[in-house]
SEFI-271483 format. One line per field, with one value per residue: residue number from 1; z, y, x of N, C-alpha, C, O in turn. Coordinates in steps of 0.1 Angstrom, whole numbers. Example, Ala and Ser with C-alpha at 12.3 -4.5 7.8 and 13.67 -1.06 7.14 Angstrom:
# residues 2
nr: c(1 2) $
n.Z: c(78 71) $
n.Y: c(-57 -22) $
n.X: c(132 128) $
ca.Z: c(78 71) $
ca.Y: c(-45 -11) $
ca.X: c(123 137) $
c.Z: c(78 79) $
c.Y: c(-33 0) $
c.X: c(132 129) $
o.Z: c(85 80) $
o.Y: c(-33 11) $
o.X: c(142 134) $
//
This chain:
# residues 329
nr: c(1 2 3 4 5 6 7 8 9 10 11 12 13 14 15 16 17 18 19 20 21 22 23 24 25 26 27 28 29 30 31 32 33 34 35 36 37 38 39 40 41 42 43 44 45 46 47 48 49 50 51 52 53 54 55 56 57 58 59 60 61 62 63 64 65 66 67 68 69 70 71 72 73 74 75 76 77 78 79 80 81 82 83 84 85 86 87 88 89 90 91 92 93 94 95 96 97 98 99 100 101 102 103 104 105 106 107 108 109 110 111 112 113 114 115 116 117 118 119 120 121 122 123 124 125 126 127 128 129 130 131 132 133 134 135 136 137 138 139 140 141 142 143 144 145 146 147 148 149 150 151 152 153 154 155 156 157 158 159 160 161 162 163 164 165 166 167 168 169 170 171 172 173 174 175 176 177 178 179 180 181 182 183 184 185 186 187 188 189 190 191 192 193 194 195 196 197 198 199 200 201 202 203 204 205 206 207 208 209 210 211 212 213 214 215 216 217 218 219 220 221 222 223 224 225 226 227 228 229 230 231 232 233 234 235 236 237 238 239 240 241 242 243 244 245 246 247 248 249 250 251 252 253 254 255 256 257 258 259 260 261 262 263 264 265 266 267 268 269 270 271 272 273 274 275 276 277 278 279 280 281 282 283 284 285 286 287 288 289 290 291 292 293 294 295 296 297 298 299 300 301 302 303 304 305 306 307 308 309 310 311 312 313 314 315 316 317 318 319 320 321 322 323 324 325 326 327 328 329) $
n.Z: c(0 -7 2 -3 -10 -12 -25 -21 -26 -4 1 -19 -38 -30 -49 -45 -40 -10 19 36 17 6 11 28 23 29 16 12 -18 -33 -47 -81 -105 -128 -156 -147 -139 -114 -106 -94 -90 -104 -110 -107 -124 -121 -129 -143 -158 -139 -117 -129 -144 -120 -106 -122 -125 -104 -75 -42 -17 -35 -54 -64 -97 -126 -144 -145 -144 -145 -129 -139 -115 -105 -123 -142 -171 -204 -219 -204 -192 -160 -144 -168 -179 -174 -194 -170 -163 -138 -115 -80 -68 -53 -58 -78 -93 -123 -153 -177 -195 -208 -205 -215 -228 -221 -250 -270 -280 -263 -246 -223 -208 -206 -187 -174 -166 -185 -202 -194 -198 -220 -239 -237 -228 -226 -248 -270 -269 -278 -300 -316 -316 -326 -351 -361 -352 -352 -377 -385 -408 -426 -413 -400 -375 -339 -310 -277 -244 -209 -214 -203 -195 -188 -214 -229 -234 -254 -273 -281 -289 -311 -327 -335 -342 -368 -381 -377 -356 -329 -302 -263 -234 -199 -162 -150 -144 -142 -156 -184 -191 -194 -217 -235 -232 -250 -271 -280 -302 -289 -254 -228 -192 -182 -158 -148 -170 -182 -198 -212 -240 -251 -251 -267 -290 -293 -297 -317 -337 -366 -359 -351 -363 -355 -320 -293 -270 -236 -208 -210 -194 -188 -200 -223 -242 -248 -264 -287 -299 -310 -326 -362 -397 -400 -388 -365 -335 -309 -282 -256 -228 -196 -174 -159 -149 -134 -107 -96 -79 -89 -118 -143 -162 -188 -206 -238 -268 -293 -318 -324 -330 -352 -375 -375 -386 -375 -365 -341 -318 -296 -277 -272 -264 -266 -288 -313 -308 -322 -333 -311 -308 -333 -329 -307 -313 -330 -310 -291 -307 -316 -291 -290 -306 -299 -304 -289 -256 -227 -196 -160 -130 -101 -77 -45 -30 -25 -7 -8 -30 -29 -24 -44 -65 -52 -59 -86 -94 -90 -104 -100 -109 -137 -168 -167 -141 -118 -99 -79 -69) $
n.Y: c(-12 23 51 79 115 149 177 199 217 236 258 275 301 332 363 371 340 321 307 291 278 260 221 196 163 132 97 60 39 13 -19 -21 -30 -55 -38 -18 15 24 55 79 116 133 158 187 209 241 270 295 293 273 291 301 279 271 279 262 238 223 210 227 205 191 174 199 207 201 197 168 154 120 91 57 36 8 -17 -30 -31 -32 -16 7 11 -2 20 38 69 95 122 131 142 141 159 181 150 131 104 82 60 47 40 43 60 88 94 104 96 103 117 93 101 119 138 131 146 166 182 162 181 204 192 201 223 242 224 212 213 246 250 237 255 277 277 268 288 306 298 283 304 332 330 340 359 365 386 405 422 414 416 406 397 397 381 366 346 309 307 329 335 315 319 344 335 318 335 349 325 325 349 372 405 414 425 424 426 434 422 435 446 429 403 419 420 393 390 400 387 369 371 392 414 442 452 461 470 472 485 502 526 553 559 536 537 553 541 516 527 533 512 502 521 520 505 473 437 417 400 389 377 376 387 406 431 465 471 461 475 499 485 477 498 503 485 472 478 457 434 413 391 370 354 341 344 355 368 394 395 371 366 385 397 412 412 433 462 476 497 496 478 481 497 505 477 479 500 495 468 447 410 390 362 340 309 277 254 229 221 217 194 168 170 173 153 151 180 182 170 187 208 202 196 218 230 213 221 243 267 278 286 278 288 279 282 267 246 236 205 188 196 223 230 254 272 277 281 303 324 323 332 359 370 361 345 337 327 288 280 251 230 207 175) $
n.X: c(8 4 10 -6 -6 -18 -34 -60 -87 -102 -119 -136 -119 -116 -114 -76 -60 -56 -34 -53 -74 -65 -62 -39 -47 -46 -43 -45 -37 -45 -32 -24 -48 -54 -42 -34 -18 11 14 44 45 71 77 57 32 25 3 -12 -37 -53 -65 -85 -99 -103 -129 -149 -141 -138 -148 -155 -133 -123 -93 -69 -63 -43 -8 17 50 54 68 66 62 51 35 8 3 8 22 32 56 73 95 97 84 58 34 10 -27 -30 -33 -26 -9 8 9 -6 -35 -36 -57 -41 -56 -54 -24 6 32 67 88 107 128 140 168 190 205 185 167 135 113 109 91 69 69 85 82 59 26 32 44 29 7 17 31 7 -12 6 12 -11 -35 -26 -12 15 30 67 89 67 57 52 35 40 27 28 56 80 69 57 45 50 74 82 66 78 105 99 88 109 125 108 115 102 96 103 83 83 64 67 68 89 121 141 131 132 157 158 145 160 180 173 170 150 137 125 120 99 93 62 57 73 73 60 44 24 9 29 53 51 48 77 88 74 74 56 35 16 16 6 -7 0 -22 -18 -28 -47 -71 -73 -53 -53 -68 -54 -31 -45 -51 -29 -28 -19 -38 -65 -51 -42 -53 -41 -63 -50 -51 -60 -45 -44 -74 -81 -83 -105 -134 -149 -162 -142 -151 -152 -126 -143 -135 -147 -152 -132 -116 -135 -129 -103 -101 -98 -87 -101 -94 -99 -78 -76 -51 -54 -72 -61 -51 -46 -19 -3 20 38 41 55 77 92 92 112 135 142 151 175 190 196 178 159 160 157 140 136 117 119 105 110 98 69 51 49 32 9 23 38 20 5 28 36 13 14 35 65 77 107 102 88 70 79 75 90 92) $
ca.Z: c(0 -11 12 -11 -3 -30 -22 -24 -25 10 4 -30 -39 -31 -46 -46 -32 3 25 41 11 4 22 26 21 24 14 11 -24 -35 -59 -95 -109 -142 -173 -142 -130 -105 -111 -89 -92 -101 -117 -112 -132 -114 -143 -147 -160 -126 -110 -139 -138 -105 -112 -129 -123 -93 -62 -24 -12 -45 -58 -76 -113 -132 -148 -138 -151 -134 -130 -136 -103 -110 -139 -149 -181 -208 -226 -194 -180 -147 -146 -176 -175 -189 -183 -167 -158 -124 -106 -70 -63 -53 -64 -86 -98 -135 -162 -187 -201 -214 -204 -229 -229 -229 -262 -268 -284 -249 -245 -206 -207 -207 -175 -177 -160 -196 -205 -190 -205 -234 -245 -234 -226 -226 -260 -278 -269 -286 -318 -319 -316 -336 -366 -364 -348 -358 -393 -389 -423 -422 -417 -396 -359 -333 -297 -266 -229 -201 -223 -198 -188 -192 -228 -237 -236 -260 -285 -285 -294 -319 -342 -342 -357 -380 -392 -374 -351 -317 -290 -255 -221 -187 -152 -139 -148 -142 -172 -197 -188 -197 -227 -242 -235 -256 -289 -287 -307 -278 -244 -218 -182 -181 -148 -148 -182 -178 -204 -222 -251 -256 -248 -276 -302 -296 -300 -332 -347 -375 -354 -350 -372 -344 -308 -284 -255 -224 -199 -206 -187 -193 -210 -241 -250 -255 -274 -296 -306 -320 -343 -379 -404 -407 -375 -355 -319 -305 -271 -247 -217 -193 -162 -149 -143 -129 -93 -96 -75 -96 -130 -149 -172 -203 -218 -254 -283 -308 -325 -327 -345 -364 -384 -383 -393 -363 -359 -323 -315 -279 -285 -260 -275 -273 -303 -323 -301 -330 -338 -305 -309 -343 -325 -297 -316 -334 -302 -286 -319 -312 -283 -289 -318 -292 -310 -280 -247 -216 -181 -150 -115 -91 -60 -39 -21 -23 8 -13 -40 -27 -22 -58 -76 -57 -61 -97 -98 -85 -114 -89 -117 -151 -172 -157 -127 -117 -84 -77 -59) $
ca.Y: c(0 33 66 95 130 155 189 193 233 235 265 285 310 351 371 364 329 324 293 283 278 243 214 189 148 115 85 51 33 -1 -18 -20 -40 -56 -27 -5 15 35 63 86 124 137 172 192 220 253 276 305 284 263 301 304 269 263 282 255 226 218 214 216 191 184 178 208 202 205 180 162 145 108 74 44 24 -6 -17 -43 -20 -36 -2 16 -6 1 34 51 82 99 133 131 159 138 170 181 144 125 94 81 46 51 31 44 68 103 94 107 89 113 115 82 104 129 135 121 158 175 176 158 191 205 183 209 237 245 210 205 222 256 254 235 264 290 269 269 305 310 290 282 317 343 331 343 359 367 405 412 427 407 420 395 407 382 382 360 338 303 305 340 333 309 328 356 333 310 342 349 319 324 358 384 414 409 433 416 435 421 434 438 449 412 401 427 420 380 390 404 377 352 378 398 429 455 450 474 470 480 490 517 530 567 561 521 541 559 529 509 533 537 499 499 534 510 495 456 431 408 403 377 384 366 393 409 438 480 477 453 482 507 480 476 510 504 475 478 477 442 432 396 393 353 355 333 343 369 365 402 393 361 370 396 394 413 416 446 467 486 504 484 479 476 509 503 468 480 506 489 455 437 397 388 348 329 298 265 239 209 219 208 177 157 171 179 146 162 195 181 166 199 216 197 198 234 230 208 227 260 280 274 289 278 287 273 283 260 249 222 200 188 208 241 239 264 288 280 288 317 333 324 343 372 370 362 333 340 309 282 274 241 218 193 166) $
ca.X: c(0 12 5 -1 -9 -29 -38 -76 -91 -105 -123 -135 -109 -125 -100 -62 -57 -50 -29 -64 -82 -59 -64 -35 -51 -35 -51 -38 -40 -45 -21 -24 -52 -50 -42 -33 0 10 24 49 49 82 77 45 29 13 -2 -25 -54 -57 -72 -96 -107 -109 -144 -157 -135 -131 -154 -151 -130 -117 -79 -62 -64 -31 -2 24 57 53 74 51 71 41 27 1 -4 22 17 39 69 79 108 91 80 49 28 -2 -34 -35 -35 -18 -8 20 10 -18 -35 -45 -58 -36 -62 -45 -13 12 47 75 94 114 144 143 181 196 209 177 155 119 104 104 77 53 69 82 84 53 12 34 52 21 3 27 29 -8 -12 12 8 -31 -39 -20 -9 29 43 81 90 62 58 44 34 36 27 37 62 91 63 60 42 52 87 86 62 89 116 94 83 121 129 101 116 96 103 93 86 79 62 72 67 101 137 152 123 131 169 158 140 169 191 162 172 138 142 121 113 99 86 47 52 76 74 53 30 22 10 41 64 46 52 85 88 76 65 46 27 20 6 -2 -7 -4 -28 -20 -29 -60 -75 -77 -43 -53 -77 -43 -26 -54 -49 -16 -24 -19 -50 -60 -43 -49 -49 -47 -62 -45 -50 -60 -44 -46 -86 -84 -84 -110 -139 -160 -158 -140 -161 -148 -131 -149 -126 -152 -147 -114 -115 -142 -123 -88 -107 -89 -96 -95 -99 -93 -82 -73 -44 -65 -82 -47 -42 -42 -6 6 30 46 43 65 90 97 97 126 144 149 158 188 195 198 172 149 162 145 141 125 113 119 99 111 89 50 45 54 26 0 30 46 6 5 40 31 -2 21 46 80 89 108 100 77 69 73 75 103 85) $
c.Z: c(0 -4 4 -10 -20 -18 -29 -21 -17 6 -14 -30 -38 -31 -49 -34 -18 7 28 29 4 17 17 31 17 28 9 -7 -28 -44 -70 -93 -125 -155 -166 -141 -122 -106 -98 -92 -91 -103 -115 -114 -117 -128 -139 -146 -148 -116 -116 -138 -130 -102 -113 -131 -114 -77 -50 -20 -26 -48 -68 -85 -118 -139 -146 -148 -142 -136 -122 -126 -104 -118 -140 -160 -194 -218 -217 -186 -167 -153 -157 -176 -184 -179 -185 -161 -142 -112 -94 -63 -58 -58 -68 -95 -109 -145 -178 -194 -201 -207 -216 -222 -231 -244 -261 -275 -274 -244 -229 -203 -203 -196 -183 -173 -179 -203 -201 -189 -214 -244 -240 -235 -235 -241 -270 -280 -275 -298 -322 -322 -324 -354 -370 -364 -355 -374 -396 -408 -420 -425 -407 -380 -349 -316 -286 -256 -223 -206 -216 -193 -196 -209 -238 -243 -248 -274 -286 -295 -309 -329 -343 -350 -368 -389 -387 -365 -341 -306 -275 -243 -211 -173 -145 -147 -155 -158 -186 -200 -198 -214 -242 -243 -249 -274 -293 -292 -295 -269 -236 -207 -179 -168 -143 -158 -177 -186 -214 -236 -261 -259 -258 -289 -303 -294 -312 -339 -355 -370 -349 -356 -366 -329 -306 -270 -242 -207 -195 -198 -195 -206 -224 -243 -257 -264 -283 -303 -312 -331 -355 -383 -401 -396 -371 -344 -320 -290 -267 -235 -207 -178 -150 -143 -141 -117 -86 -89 -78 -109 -136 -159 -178 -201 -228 -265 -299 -319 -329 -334 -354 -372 -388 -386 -385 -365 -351 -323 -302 -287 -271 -271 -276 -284 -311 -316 -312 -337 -328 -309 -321 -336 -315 -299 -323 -324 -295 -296 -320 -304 -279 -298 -308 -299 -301 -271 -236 -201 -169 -138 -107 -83 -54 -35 -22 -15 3 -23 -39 -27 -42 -67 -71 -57 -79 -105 -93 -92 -107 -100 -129 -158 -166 -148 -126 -102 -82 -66 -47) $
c.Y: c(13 48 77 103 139 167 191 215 232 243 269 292 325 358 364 350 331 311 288 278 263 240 199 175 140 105 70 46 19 -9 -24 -31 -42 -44 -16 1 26 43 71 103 126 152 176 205 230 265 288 302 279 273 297 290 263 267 274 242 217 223 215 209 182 181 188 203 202 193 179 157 131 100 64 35 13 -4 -30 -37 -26 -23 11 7 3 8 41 61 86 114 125 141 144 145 173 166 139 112 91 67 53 39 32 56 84 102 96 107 102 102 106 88 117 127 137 136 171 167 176 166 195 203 190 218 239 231 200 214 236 261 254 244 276 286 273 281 312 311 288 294 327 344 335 346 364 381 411 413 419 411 409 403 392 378 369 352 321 298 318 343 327 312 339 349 327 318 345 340 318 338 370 393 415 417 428 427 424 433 437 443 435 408 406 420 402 376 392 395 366 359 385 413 439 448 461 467 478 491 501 527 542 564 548 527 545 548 519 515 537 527 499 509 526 504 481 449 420 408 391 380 370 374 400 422 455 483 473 464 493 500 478 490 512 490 477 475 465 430 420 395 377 356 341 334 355 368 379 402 384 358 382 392 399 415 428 450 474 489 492 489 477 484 507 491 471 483 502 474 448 420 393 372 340 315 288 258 229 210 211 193 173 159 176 161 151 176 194 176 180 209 212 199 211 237 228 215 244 273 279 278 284 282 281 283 279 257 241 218 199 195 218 239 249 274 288 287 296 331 336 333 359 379 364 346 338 324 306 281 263 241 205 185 159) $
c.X: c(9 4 4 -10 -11 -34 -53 -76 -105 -118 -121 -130 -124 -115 -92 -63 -55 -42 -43 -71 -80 -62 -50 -46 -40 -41 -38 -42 -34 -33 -31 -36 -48 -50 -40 -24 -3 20 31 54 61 84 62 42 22 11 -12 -41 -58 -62 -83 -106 -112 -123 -154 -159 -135 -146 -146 -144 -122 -102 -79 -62 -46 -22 8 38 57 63 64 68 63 34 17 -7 9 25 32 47 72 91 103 84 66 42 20 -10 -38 -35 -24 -15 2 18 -5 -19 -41 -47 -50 -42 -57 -32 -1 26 57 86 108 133 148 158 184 200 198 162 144 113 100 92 68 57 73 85 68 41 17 36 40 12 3 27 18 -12 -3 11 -6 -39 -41 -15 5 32 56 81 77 62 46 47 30 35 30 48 75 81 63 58 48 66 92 75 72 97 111 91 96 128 121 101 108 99 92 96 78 75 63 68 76 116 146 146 125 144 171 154 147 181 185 164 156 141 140 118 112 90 76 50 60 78 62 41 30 21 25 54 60 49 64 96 86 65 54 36 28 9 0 5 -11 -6 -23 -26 -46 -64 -75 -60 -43 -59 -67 -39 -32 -50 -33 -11 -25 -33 -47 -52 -48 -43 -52 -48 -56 -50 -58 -61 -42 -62 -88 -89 -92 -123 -151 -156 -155 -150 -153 -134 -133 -136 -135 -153 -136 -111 -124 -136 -108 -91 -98 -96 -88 -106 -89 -91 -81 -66 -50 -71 -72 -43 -40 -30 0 20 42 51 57 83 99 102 110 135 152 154 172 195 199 191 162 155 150 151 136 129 110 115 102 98 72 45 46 44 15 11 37 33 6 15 40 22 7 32 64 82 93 111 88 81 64 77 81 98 102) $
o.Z: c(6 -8 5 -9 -32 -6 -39 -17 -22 8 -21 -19 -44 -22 -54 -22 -14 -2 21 35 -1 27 7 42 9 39 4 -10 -26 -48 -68 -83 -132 -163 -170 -140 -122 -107 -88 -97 -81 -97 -121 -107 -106 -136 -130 -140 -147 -106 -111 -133 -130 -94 -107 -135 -116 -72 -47 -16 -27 -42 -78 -84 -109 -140 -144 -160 -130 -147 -111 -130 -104 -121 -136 -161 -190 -226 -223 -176 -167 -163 -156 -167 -195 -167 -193 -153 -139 -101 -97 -51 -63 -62 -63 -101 -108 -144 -188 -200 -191 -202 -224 -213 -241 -247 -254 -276 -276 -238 -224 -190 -199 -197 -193 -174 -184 -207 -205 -181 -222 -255 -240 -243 -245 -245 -277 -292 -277 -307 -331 -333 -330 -363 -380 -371 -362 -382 -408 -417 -408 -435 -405 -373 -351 -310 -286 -257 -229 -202 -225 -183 -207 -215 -250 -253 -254 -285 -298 -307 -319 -340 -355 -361 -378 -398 -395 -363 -342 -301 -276 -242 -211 -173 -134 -159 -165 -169 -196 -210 -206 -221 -254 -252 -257 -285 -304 -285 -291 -272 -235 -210 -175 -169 -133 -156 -168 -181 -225 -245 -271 -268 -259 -299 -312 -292 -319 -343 -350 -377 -343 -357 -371 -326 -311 -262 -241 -197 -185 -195 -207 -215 -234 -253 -268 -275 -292 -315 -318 -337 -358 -375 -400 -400 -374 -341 -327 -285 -275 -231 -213 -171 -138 -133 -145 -115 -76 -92 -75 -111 -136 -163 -170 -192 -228 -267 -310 -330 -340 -343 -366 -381 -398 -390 -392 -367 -351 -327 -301 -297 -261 -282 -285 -289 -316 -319 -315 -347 -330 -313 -318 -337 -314 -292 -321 -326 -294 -292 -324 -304 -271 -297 -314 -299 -307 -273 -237 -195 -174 -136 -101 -74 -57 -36 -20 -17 11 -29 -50 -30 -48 -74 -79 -56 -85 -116 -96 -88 -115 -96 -134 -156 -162 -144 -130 -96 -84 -54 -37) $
o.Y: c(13 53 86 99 137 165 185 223 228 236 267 298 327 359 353 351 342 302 278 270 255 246 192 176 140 103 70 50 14 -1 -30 -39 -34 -43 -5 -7 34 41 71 104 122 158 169 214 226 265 285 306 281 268 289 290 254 259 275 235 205 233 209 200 170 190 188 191 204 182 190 157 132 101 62 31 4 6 -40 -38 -24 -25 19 -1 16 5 53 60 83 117 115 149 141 140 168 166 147 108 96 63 62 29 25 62 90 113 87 114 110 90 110 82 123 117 146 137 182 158 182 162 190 212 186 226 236 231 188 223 240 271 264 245 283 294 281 282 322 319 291 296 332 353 335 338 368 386 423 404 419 409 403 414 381 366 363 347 320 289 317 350 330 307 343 353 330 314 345 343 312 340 380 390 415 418 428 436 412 445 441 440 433 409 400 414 399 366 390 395 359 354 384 422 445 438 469 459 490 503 508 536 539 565 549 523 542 549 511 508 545 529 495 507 527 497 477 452 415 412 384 383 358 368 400 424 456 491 478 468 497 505 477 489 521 487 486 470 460 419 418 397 372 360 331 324 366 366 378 409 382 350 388 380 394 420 436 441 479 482 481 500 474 479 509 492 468 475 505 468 442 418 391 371 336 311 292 255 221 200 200 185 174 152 183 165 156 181 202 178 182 217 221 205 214 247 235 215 253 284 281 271 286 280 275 290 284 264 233 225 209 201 226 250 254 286 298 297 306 342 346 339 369 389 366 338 346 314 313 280 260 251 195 189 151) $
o.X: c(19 -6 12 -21 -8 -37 -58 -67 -115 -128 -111 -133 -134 -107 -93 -65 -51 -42 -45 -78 -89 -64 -51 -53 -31 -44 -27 -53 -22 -24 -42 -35 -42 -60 -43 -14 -13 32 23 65 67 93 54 48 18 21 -20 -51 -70 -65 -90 -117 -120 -129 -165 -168 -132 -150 -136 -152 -117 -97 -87 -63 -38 -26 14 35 60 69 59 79 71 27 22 -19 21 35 39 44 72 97 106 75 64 42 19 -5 -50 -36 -12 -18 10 29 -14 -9 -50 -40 -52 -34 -58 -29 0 30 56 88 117 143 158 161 178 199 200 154 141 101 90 85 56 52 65 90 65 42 12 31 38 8 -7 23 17 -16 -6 9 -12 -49 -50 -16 9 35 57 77 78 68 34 57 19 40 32 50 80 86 68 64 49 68 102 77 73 98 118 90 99 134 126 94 108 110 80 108 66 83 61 65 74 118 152 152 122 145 181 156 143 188 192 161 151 146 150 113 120 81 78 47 56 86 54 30 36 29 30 63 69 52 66 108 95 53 42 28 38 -2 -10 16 -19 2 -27 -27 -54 -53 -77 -58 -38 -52 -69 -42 -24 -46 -28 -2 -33 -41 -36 -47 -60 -32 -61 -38 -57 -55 -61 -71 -40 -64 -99 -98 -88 -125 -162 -145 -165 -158 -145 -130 -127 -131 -131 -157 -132 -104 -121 -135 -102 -81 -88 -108 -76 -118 -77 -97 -85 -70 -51 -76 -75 -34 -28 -27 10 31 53 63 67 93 111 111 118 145 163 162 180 208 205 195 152 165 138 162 126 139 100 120 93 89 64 34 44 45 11 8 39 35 7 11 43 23 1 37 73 90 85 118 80 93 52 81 76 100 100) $
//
């Protein structure tokens, strides 16, 4: 019998997260039945989305949502041998009996040099995300200007670098000094920190006088309605994200942008990567490839210990990672 512990959300979030609002649980589980394994967290995700969802996802008393890198330690699954690795969305757990179902094997050419955290960022959820938005979304032509915000985060990071190798001129916003500092190491043409810059308007146009031919939203709130006003005719926004109103207790109101795409003929579309599953395996192999190849920079933000993930999601929600933020079980 195997002792494993899973973070459960005690309490509905009001507002910014709190400590009480988790509930540590630890439950015993059974061993494997036939087609089963047991897996052992090694690596786990904290994200953005897991505020937003927890809305909708997640009851009372429930485990945290989220995903994992695992080692199947028992198998009666001939599919997953004992010591292989695979992600899984088995949430805040440390250990978990599955039937195999959405378990996705890491990549069988993953070089011994390159940590399995990856796997749930830019080699993994984070990257397929960026691709997607990129290529399905946005439409990338070469030569043109493309605006990220969250820009050092775990997906924005890797849209900066990804329209670089596809030829385009990339200006990234961040909220700190260290970020812009990081942004510049990754080869992004502009970067500026929203938050001491005198005027966003001004600091955008002197990013790229011309404008921008697209935009990758991951933030959201009173400031997308400025950047809007500096996209070109014809302009494409891919929402992602919008993690400055996640934690809001009531909902923002205005300012409307719809004057403003009207006459510059904007197209603005949210999307979710699952839509492309059926090429995230392709998607993944390309993304590693760049990796090894060094056109891919990555960073992480470390958290020791299972006992640290309510503090790693909300140091997260607070920006204090550059890169992802994972969890070193």
């Amino acid at each position: 019998m195997v002792k494993a512990k899973s973070w459960v959300m005690a309490k509905h979030f009001d507002g910014f997260p709190k400590k009480s609002d988790f509930g540590l649980k630890v439950e015993e589980l059974p061993e494997p039945k036939d087609g089963e394994v047991l897996l052992e967290a090694v690596f786990l995700s904290v994200d953005p989305y897991m505020r937003l969802f927890s809305k909708t996802h997640i009851k009372e008393g429930g485990v945290m949502i989220g995903e994992q890198v695992a080692k199947v330690i028992q198998s009666k699954n001939p599919a997953f041998p004992v010591g292989s690795h695979v992600v899984s969305n088995s949430g805040w757990r440390t250990h978990t009996l599955s039937d195999g179902t959405g378990l996705t094997p890491i990549l069988p050419e993953w070089p011994k040099d390159v940590s399995l955290s990856l796997a749930l960022g830019t080699i993994g959820m984070p990257g397929l995300t960026a691709v997607y938005g990129i290529e399905e979304v946005l439409g990338f032509q070469k030569g043109e200007t493309l605006l990220v915000n969250a820009a050092a985060g775990a997906v924005g990071s890797v849209v900066g670098q990804i329209a670089k190798i596809k030829g385009c001129k990339v200006v990234g916003s961040a909220g700190s000094d260290a970020k812009v500092a990081y942004l510049k190491e990754l080869g992004f043409d502009e970067a500026f920190n929203y938050k001491t810059v005198g005027s966003l308007e001004e600091a955008l146009r002197k990013a790229s006088p011309e404008g921008y031919d697209c935009f990758f939203e991951n933030v959201g709130g009173s400031a997308s309605y400025v950047i809007l006003q500096q996209m070109k005719k014809f302009g494409r926004i891919a929402v992602c994200g919008s993690i400055s109103t996640y934690n809001d207790s009531e909902p923002q109101t205005g300012p409307y942008p719809y004057s403003t795409m009207l006459f510059k003929e904007l197209k603005m579309e949210g999307f979710i990567y699952s839509r492309w599953q059926h090429k995230n395996h392709e998607t993944l192999k390309r993304l590693l490839a760049w990796v090894k190849e060094g056109k891919l920079q990555c960073r992480e933000h470390v958290t020791k210990g299972f006992e640290n993930m309510p503090a790693a999601f909300m140091g997260m929600l607070q920006g204090e990672n550059i890169g992802k933020a994972v969890v070193s079980v």
